[in-house]
C-alpha positions in Angstrom: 104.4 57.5 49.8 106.9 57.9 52.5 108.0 61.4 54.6 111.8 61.5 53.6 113.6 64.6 54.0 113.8 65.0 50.6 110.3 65.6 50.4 109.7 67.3 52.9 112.0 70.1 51.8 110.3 69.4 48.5 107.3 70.6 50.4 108.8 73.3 51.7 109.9 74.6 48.5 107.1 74.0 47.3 104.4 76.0 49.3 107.2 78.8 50.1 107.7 79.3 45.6 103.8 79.3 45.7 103.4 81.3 48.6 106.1 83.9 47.1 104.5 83.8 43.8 100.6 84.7 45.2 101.0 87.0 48.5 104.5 88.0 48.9 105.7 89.3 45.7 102.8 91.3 44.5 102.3 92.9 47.9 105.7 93.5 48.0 106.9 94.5 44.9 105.9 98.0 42.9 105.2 99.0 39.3 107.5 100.8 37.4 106.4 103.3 35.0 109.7 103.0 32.6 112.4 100.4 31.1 111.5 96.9 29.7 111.8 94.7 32.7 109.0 94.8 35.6 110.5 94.8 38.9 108.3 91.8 39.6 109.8 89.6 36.9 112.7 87.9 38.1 111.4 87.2 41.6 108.2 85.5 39.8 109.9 83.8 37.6 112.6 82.7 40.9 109.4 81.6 43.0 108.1 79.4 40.1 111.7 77.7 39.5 111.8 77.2 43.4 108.2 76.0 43.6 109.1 73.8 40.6 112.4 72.4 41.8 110.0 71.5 45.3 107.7 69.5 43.1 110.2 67.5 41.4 112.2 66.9 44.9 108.6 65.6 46.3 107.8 63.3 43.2 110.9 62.1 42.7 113.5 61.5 45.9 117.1 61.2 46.0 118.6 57.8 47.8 121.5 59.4 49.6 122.3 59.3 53.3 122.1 62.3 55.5 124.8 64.3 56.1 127.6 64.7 59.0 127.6 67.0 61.8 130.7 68.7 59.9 128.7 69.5 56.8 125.5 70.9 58.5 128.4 73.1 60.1 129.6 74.6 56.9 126.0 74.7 56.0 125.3 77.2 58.8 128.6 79.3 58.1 127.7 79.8 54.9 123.9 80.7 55.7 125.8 83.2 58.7 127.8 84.5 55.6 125.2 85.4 53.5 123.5 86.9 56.1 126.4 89.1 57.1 126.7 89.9 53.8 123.2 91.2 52.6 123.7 93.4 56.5 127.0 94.6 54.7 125.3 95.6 51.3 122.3 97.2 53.4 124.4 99.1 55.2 127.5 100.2 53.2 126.5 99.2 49.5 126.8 97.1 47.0 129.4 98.9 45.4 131.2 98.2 48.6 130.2 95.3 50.1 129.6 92.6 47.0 133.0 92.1 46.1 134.2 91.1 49.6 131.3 88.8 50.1 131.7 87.5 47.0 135.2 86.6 47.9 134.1 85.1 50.8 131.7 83.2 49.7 134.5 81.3 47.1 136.7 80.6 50.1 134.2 79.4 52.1 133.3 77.0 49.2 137.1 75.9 48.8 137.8 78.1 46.1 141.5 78.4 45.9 142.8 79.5 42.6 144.1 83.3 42.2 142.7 83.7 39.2 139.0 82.6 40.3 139.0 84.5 43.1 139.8 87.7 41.8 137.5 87.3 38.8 134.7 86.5 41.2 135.6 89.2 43.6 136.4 92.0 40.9 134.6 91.0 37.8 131.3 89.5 38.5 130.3 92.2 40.8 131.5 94.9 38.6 129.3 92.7 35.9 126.0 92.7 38.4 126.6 96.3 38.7 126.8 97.2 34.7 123.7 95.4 34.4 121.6 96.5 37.2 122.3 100.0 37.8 123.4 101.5 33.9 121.7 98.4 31.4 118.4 98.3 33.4 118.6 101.4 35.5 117.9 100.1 38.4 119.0 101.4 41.8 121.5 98.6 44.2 121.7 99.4 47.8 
């Protein structure tokens, strides 16, 4: 079996889901004493999918070339992007800070239709908010 880059990011994925599933999340993560959902939940069940997804990419390669310069470029904007965003949410909100990230983040992946932008910018964070902070009672940043 032959070191592609495909699986080596497989592998990546791979020990990172499993090393998120074992040691990160449970130290990390606290019991709540109310509501229906565990706050550990959705990460575990995140960690397994990547973890998954990792063993699939190892088993089974794709055939493609690698990429150009230009793409690993957009690559990094958008990783700088989502970086600057979650420092944006830390530090004035979600309430705040998601919808122009969100917006963004659909420019920055060639998004150019009114109508798409602003129901990504308005609607889906409004929608992440109605189900985190008053469905599940949760507290966003």
């Amino acid at each position: 079996m032959k070191l592609t880059s495909d699986r080596a990011s497989g592998l990546f994925f791979l020990l990172s889901g499993a090393l998120l599933y074992m040691t990160v999340i449970p130290a990390f993560v606290e019991k709540a004493d109310g509501g229906w959902l565990q706050p550990g939940t959705v990460p575990n069940a995140a960690a397994l999918v990547m973890a998954l997804c990792g063993a699939v990419l190892v088993a089974k390669p794709t055939s493609h070339a690698t990429q150009n310069a230009r793409e690993f470029l957009r690559a990094g904007l958008f990783f700088a992007l989502i970086a600057a965003g979650l420092y944006a949410i830390s530090r004035f909100g979600f309430v705040y800070a998601a919808p122009g990230l969100a917006l963004a983040i659909m420019l920055c992946l060639g998004e150019r239709r009114l109508l798409w932008l602003l129901t990504g910018a308005a609607v889906m964070p409004a929608a992440i908010w109605y189900l985190v902070a008053i469905i599940l009672e949760r507290a966003l940043p």
